[in-house]
C-alpha positions as CSV (number, residue, x, y, z in Angstrom):
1,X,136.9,108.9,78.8
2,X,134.2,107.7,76.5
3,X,130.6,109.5,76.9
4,X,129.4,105.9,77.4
5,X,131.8,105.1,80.8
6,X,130.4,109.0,81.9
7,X,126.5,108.0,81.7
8,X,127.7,104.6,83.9
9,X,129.3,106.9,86.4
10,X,126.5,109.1,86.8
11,X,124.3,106.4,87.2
12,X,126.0,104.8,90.0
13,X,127.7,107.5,91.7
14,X,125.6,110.6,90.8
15,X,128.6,112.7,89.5
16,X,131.3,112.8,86.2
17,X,134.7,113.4,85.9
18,X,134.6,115.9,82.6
19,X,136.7,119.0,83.8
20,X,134.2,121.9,84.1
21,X,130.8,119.8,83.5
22,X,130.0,118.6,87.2
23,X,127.0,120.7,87.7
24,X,125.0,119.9,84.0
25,X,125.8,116.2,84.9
26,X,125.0,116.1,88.2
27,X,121.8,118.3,87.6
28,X,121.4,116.1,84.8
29,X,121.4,112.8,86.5
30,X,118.8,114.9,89.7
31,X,116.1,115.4,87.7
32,X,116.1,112.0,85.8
33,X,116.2,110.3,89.4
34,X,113.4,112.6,90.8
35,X,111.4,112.4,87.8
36,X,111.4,108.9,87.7
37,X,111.2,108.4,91.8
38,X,107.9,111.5,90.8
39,X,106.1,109.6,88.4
40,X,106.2,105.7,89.8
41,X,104.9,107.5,93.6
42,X,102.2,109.1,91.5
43,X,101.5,105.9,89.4
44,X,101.4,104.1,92.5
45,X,99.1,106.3,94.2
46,X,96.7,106.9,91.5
47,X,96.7,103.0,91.4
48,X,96.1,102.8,95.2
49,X,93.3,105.0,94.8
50,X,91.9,103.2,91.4
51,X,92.2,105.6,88.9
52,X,94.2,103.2,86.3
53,X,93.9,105.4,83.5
54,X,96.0,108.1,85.3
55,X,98.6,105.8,86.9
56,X,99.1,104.3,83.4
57,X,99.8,107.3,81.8
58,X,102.4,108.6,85.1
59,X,104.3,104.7,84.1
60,X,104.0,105.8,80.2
61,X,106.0,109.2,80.9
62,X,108.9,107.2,82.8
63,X,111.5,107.6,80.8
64,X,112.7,105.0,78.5
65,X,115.5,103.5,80.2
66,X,113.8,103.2,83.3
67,X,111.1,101.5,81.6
68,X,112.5,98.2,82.6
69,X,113.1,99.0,86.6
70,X,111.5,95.9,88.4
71,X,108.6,98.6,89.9
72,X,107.6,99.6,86.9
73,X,107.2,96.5,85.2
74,X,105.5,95.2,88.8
75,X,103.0,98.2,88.4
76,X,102.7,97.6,85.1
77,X,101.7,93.8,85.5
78,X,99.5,94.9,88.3
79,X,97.2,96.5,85.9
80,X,97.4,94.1,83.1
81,X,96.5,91.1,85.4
82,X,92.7,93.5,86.5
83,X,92.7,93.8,82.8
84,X,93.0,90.1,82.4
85,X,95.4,90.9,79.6
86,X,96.8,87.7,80.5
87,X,99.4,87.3,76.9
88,X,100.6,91.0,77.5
89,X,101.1,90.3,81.9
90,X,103.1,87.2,80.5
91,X,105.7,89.2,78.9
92,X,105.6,91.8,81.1
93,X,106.5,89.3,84.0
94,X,109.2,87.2,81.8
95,X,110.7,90.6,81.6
96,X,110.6,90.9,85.4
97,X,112.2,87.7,85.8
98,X,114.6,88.9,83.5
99,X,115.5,91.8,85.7
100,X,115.0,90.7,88.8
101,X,115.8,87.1,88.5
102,X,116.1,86.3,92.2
103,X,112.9,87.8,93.2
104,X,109.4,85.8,93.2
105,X,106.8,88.0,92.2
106,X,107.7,88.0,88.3
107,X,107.6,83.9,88.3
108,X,104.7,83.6,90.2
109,X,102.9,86.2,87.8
110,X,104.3,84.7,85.1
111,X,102.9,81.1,86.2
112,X,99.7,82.7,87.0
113,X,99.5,83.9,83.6
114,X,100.6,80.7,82.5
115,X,97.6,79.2,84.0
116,X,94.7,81.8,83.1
117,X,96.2,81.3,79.4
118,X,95.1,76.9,80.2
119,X,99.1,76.0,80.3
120,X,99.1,75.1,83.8
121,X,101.6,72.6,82.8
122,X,103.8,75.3,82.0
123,X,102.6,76.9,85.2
124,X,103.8,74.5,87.2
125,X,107.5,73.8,85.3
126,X,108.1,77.8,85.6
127,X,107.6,77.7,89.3
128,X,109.8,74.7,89.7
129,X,112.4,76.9,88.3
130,X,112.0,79.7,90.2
131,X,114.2,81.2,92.7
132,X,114.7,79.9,96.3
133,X,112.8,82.6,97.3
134,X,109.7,81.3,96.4
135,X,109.7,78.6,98.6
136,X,109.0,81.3,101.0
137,X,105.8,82.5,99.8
138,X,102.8,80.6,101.0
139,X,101.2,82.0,97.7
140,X,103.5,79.7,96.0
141,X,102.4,76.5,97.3
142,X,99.2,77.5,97.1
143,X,99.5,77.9,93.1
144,X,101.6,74.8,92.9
145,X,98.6,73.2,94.5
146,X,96.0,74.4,92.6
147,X,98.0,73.1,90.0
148,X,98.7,70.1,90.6
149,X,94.5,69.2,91.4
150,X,94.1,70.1,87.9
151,X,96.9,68.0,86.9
152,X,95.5,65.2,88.6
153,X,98.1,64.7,91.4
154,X,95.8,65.1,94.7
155,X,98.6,63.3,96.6
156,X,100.7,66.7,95.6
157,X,97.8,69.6,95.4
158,X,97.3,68.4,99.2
159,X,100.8,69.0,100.7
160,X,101.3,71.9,99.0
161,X,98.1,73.7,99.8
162,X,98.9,72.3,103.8
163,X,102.1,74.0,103.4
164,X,100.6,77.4,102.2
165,X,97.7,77.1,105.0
166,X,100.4,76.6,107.3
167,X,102.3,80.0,106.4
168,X,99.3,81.8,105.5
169,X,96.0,80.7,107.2
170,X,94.0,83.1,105.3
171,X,94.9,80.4,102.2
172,X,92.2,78.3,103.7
173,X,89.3,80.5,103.7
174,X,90.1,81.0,99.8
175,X,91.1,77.7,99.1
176,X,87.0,77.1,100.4
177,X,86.1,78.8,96.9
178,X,88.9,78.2,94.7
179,X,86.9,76.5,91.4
180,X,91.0,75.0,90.8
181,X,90.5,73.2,94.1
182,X,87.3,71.3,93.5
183,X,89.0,67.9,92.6
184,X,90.8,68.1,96.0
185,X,88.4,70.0,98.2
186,X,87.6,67.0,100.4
187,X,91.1,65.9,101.0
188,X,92.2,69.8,102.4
C-alpha cells in the first residue's frame, strides 16, 4: 500500500493498515486533529475577545494542510475584512468558495469585497452565481440591493431589500444609514 493511500486512511478513518505501526499512526493522526481543533478554538477565542494579533498567530501555527479548512479561511477573512485588506479578503474568500463551494459566506464575502474594491458589477454577477443557499440569507438580498441602487436599477434594489427586511427586520434599521441606499432610500 502506497504511503500516500495510508495518509488518506488516516485522515478519514483515524487508523492504518501497516502491520505493527497502528499506534505511531493513530497517535500521529491524534495530535494533528487536536492540535488543529487547539489552535482554531484559541484563534477563535482570542478573536471573540479582540485580541487579533494573538488569534492571527494561533491560525499561522495551523498546520499547513489544514491551512485551507473552510474555518480557517472564514477566521482568516474575518480579520482581513476589520483590516479592510479588501484584495487579500478577496482571495481569501475565492479560496473559500473553492472549498466550500455550496456554502454562502465565501460568495457573499467575496462580493462584498468585490464592492469595497468599486466592482460592484462584479459584486453583483458573483452573487448571481452563488449557491442556492444564498437565497436563504436575508444578507444576500440586502447586498444585491445595495447593488443594484448603485447600478441604477431602483425597480430591483427595492424588491430585494423588501425581501431581506422581510427575513431579517433588523435590515431596515441599517438600511436607514446605508450611504449605498441613498438613491433608493425613499422608495424602501
Amino acid at each position: 500500500m502506497a504511503t500516500g493511500a495510508v495518509a488518506l486512511q488516516l485522515a478519514g478513518f483515524g487508523r492504518a493498515r501497516l502491520p505493527g505501526s497502528n499506534r505511531l499512526w493513530q497517535g500521529l493522526c491524534l495530535k494533528l486533529c487536536v492540535d488543529f481543533e487547539w489552535r482554531l478554538r484559541a484563534a477563535a477565542g482570542y478573536a471573540e475577545l479582540g485580541m487579533d494579533r494573538e488569534s492571527i498567530a494561533e491560525l499561522n501555527a495551523i498546520e499547513t494542510p489544514a491551512q485551507n479548512q473552510p474555518e480557517v479561511l472564514q477566521l482568516r477573512l474575518h480579520h482581513l475584512m476589520r483590516e479592510k485588506r479588501w484584495a487579500r479578503a478577496l482571495t481569501v474568500s475565492r479560496k473559500l468558495c473553492q472549498v466550500a463551494p455550496h456554502c454562502s459566506a465565501g460568495f457573499l464575502h467575496a462580493g462584498f469585497c468585490l464592492h469595497e474594491l468599486g466592482k460592484t458589477l462584479q459584486a453583483k454577477k458573483l452573487l448571481l452565481k452563488g449557491p442556492a443557499a444564498l437565497l436563504r440569507e436575508p444578507i444576500y438580498y440586502y447586498n444585491m440591493g445595495c447593488y443594484d441602487a448603485l447600478l441604477g436599477n431602483p425597480k430591483s434594489a427595492r424588491i430585494h431589500l423588501l425581501t431581506s427586511f422581510k427575513m431579517d427586520p433588523s435590515f431596515r434599521e441599517i438600511a436607514k444609514k446605508d450611504p449605498d441606499l441613498e438613491s433608493v432610500r425613499k422608495l424602501i
